[in-house]
C-alpha positions as CSV (number, residue, x, y, z in Angstrom):
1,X,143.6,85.7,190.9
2,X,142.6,88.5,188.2
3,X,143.3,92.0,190.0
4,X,140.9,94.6,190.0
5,X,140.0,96.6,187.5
6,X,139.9,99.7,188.6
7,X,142.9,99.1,190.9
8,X,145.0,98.3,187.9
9,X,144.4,102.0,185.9
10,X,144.2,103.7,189.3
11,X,140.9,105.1,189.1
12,X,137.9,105.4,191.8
13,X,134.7,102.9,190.9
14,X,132.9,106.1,189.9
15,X,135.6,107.4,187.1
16,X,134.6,108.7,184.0
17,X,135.7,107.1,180.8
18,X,137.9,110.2,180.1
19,X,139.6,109.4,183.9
20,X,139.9,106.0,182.7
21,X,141.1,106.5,179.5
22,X,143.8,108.8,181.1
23,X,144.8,106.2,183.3
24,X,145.5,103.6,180.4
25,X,147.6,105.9,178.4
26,X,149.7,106.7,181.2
27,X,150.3,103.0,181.6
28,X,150.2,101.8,178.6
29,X,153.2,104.5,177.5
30,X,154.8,103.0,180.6
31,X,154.9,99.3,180.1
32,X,154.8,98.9,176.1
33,X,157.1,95.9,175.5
34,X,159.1,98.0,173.2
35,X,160.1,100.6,175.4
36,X,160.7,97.7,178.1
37,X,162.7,95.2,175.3
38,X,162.4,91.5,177.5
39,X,161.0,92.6,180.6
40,X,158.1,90.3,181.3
41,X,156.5,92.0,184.1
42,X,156.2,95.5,181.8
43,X,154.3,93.2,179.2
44,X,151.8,91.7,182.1
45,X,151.4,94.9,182.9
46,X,150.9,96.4,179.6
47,X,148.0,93.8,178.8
48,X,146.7,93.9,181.9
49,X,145.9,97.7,181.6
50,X,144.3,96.9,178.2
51,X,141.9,94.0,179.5
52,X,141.0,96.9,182.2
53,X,140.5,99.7,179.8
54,X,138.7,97.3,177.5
55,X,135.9,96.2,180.2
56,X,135.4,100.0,181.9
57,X,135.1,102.0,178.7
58,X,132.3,99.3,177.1
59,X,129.0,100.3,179.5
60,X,128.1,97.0,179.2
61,X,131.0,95.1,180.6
62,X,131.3,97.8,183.2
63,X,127.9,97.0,184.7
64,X,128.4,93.2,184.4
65,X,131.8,93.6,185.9
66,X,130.1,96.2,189.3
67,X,127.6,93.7,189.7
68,X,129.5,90.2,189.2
69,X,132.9,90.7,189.2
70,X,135.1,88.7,186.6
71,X,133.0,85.6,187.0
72,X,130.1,88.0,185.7
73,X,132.2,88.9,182.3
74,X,133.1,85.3,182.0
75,X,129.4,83.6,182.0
76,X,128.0,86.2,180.0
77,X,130.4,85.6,177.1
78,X,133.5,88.1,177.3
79,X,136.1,85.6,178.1
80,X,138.6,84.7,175.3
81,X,140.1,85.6,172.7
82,X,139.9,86.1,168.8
83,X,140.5,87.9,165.7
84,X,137.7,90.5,166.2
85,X,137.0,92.5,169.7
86,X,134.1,91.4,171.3
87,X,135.2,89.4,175.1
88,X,139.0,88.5,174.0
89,X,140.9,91.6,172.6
90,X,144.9,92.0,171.0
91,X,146.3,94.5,173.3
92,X,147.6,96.1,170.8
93,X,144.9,97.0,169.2
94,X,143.7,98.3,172.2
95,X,146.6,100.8,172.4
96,X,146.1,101.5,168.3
97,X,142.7,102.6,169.1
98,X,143.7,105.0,172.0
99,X,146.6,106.1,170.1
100,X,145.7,106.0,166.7
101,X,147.6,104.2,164.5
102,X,150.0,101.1,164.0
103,X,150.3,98.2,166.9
104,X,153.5,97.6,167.6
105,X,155.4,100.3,169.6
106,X,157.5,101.4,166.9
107,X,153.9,102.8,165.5
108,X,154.5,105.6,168.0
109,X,157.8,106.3,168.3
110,X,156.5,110.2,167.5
111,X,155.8,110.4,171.2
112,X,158.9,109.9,172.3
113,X,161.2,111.5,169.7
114,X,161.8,108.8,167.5
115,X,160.2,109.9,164.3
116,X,157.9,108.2,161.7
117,X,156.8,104.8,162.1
118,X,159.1,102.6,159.7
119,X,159.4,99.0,159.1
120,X,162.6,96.8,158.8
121,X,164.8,98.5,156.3
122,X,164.0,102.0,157.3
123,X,160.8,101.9,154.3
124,X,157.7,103.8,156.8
125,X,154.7,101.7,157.5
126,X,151.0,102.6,155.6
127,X,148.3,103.8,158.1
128,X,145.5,101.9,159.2
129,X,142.0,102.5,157.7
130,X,139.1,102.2,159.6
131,X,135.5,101.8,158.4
132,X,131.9,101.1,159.8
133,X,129.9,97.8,158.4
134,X,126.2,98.6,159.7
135,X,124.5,94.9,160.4
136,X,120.7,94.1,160.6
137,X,120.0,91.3,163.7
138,X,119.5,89.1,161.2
139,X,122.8,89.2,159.7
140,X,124.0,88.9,163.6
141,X,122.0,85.8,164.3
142,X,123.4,84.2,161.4
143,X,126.8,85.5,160.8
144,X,127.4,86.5,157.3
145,X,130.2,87.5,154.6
146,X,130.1,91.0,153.4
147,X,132.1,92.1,150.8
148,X,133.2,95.6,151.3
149,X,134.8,98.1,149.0
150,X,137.6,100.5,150.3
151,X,139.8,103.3,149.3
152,X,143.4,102.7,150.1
153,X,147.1,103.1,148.9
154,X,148.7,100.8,146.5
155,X,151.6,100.8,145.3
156,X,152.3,103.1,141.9
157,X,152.1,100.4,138.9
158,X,154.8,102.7,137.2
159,X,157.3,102.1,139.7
160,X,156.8,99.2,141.1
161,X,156.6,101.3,144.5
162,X,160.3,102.5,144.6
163,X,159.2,106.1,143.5
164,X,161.8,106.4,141.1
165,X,162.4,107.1,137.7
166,X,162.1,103.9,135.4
167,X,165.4,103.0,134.5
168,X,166.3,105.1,137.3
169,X,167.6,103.8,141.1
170,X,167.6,105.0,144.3
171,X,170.9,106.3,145.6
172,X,172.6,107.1,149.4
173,X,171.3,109.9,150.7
174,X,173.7,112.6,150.2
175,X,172.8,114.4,154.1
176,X,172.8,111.4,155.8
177,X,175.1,109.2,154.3
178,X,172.5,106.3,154.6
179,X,171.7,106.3,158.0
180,X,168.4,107.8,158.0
181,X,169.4,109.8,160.7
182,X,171.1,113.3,162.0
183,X,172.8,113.5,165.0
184,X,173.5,117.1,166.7
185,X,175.8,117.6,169.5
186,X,175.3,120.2,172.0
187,X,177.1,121.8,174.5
188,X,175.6,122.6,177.9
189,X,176.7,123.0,181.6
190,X,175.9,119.1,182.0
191,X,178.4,118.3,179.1
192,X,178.0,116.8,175.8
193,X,174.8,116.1,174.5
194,X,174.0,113.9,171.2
195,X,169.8,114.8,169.7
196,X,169.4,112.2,167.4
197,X,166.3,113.1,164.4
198,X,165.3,111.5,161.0
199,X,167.1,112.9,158.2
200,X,164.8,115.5,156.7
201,X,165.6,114.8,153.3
202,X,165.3,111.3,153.0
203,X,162.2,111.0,155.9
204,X,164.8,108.5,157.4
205,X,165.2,106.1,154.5
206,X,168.6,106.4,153.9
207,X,168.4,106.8,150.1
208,X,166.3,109.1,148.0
209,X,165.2,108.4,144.1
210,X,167.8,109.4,141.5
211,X,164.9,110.7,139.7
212,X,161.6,110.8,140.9
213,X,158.2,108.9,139.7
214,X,156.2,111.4,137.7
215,X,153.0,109.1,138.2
216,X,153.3,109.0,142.0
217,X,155.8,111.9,142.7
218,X,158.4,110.0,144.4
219,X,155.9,108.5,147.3
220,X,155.9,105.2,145.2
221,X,152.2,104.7,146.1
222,X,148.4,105.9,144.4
223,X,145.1,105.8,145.4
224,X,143.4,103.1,144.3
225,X,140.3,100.6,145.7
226,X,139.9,97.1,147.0
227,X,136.9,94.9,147.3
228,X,137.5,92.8,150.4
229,X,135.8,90.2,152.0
230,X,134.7,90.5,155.7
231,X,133.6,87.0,157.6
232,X,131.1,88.4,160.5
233,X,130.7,85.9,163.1
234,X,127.4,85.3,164.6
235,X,126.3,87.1,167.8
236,X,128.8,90.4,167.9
237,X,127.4,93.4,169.3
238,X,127.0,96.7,168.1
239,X,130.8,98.8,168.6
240,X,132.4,95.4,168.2
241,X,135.4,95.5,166.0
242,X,137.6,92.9,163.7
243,X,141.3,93.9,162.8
244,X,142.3,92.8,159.7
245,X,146.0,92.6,159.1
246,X,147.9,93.9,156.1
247,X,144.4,95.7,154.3
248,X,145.0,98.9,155.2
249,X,147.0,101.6,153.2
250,X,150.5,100.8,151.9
251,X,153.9,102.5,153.3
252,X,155.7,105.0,151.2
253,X,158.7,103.2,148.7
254,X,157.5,99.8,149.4
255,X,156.2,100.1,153.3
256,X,154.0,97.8,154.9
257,X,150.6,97.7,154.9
258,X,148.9,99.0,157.6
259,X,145.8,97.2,158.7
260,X,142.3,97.4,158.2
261,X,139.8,98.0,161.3
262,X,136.0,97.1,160.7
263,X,133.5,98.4,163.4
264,X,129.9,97.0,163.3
265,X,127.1,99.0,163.9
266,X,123.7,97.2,164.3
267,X,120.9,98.8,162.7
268,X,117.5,99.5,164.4
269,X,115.2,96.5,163.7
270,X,111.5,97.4,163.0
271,X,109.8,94.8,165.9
272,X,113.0,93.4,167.9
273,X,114.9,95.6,170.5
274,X,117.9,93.7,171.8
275,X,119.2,93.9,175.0
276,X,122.4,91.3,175.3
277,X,121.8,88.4,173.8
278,X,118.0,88.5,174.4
279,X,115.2,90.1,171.9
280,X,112.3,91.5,173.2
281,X,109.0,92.5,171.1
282,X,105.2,93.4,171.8
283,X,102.2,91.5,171.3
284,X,99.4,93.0,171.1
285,X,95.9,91.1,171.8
286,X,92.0,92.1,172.4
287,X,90.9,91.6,175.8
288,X,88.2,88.7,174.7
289,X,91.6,86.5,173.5
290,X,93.3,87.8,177.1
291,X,90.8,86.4,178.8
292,X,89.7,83.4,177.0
293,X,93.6,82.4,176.1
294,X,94.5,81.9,172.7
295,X,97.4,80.9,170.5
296,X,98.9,83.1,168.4
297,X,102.0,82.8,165.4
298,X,105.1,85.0,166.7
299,X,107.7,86.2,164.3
300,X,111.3,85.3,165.8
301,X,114.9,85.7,163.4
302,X,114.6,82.0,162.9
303,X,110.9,81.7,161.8
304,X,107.8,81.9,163.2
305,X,106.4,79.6,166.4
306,X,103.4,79.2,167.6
307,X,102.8,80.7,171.4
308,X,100.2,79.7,173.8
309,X,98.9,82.8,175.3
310,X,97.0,81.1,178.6
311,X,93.5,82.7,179.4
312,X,93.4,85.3,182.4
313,X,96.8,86.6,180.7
314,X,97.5,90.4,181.9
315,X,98.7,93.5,180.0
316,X,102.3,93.8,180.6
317,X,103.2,89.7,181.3
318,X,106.5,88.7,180.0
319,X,106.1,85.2,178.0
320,X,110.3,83.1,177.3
321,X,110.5,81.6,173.6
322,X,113.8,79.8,175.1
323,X,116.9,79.6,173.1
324,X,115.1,82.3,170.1
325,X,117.8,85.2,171.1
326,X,121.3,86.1,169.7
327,X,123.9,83.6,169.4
328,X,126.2,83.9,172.0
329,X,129.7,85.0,170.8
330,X,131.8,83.0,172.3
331,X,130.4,79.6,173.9
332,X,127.4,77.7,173.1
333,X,123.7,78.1,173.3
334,X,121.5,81.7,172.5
335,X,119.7,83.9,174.3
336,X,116.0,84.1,174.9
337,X,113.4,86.1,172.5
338,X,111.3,87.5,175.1
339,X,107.4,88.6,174.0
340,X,105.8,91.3,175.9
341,X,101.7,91.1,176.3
342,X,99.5,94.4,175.3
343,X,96.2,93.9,176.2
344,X,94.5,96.4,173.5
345,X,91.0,97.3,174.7
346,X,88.9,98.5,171.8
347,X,89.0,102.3,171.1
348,X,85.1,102.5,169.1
349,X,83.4,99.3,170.1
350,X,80.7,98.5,168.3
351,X,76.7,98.5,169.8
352,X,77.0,94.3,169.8
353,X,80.6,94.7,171.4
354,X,78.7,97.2,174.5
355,X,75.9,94.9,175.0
356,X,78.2,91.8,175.4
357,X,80.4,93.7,177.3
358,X,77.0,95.1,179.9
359,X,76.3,91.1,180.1
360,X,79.8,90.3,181.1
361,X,79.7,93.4,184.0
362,X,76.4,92.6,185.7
363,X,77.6,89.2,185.5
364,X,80.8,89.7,187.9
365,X,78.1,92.4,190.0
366,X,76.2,89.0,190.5
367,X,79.1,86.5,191.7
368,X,80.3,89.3,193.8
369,X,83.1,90.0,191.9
370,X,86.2,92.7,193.9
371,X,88.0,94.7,191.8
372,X,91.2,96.1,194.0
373,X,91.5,99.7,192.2
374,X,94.5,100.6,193.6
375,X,98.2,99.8,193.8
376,X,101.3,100.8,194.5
377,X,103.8,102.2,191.3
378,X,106.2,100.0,190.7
């Protein structure tokens, strides 16, 4: 059985998402799997402080989760997993956006002494990029492709990425000897202690260019731009995000590429207001179709349908267009578009409109008609 949440990070029911976010990078510093190399219980751990941190920073999981419980975040589709954080989330990525930068633990080994992130061979990883892709409701009810274009670092065309010299070739560092690193030993009343740092000259490579690049300066990367294509599923939800590995910006001497992070921001619609997976929108009607009934054409973001309004219909009544919502995001079926009556009474009614209107009063006088006046605010 799934833990709870808030026992996981630590934190009261009532914590603040900067308590909570405290929490998580406590444990999450704790547990990585590459501070704790094969221990299985640090990595349950580890993702078990992201799903929690995941569900109590996003207000709306939060709320679901008070109320429900997991089964609550479950049947309202944030179960799962995918490429994209909407219910299912890398844990990883979780700790990249808390952190700020790469994934894997070696992206961080600054906070704990270890220098620059690098890759296999000692050659530093690029940074991620991160950008916002706004979305109308009616891209999210269809899911749609968007090509994007992005600024990011390629490698220099001149040097193939190596930041040398043409003709020229890297070399062993000279400080270093090709280790990438310095060690220092110090004496102290404990004994002998070794501080172990990157080599300054060589950021840790172990070689340095012979002669430098004079198009990229040695870095072996420029700026340059990418049109990319980015496959939005139907139904994700405004602060959503989808990882894409290897777009991001390009290590330093032939690196890897760091990745690219797209977060979707829906755009205000001009009639619909979503709330989950549900849309909600006025209608507004005189009060002769109110009270007669009528049937009226209602825009939804799959077409218009015809709605019975029934007569006798009050100001305020809520009427389902089942199965018009959102798409849910991960399992079948939508949610509900749901129309809101406004009973409009006319503001300059004309001298015909006040004589029908006297008709229709003495009429209810007659049949005794009992207007209660009053009622409680609900």
């Amino acid at each position: 059985m799934a833990r709870d949440y808030y026992e996981v990070l630590g934190v009261t029911k009532g914590a603040s998402d900067d308590e909570i976010k405290k929490a998580y990078r406590k444990l999450a510093m704790k547990y990585h799997p590459d501070k704790n190399p094969g221990d299985k219980t640090s990595e349950e751990k580890f993702k078990e402080a992201a799903e929690a941190y995941s569900v109590l920073t996003d207000s709306q999981k939060r709320q679901m989760y008070d109320q429900f419980g997991h089964a609550g975040l479950k049947n309202n589709g944030f179960g799962g997993s995918s490429g994209f954080s909407g219910g299912g989330f890398d844990p990883f990525d979780i700790f990249r956006e808390v952190f700020g930068s790469g994934g894997g633990f070696s992206g961080f080994e600054d906070l704990f002494g270890g220098g620059t992130r690098r890759s296999r061979g000692g050659s530093r990883a690029g940074s991620d990029l991160k950008i916002k892709l706004a979305l109308t409701l009616e891209d999210i009810n269809e899911g749609v492709t968007k090509k994007i274009k992005i600024k990011r670092m390629d490698p220099c065309a001149t040097c193939d990425g190596t930041g040398s010299k043409p003709g020229t070739s890297r070399i062993t560092c000279p400080v270093c000897h090709g280790s990438g690193e310095i060690r220092e030993m110090t004496r102290s009343i404990f004994g002998q202690m070794v501080n172990v740092r990157p080599c300054s000259n060589c950021n840790g490579e172990g070689s340095v260019a012979e002669q430098r690049c004079s198009t990229c300066e040695g870095d072996g990367r420029v700026r340059g731009m990418r049109e990319i294509s980015v496959q939005v599923p139907a139904g994700v939800s405004n602060g959503n995000y989808m990882t894409m590995s290897g777009e991001g910006n390009i290590g330093p001497r032939k690196g890897t590429r760091g990745d690219l992070i797209v977060i979707f921001e829906e755009k205000e619609h001009d009639i619909f207001i979503r709330n989950e997976d549900n849309i909600y929108v006025n209608l507004h009607i005189s009060t002769a179709e109110a009270v007669l009934g009528t049937e009226v054409e209602i825009p939804t973001l799959n077409g218009r349908v015809k709605l019975t309004i029934p007569s006798g219909t009050q100001s305020g009544k809520m009427l389902r267009l089942k199965q018009k919502g959102i798409p849910h995001l991960h399992h079948h079926g939508r949610g509900d578009q749901i129309v809101r009556v406004q009973v409009d009474v006319s503001k300059n009614p004309s001298t015909l409109e006040k004589k029908l209107y006297k008709e229709i009063l003495d009429v209810e006088k007659k049949r005794g008609a009992v207007i209660n006046r009053f009622s409680k605010i609900e």
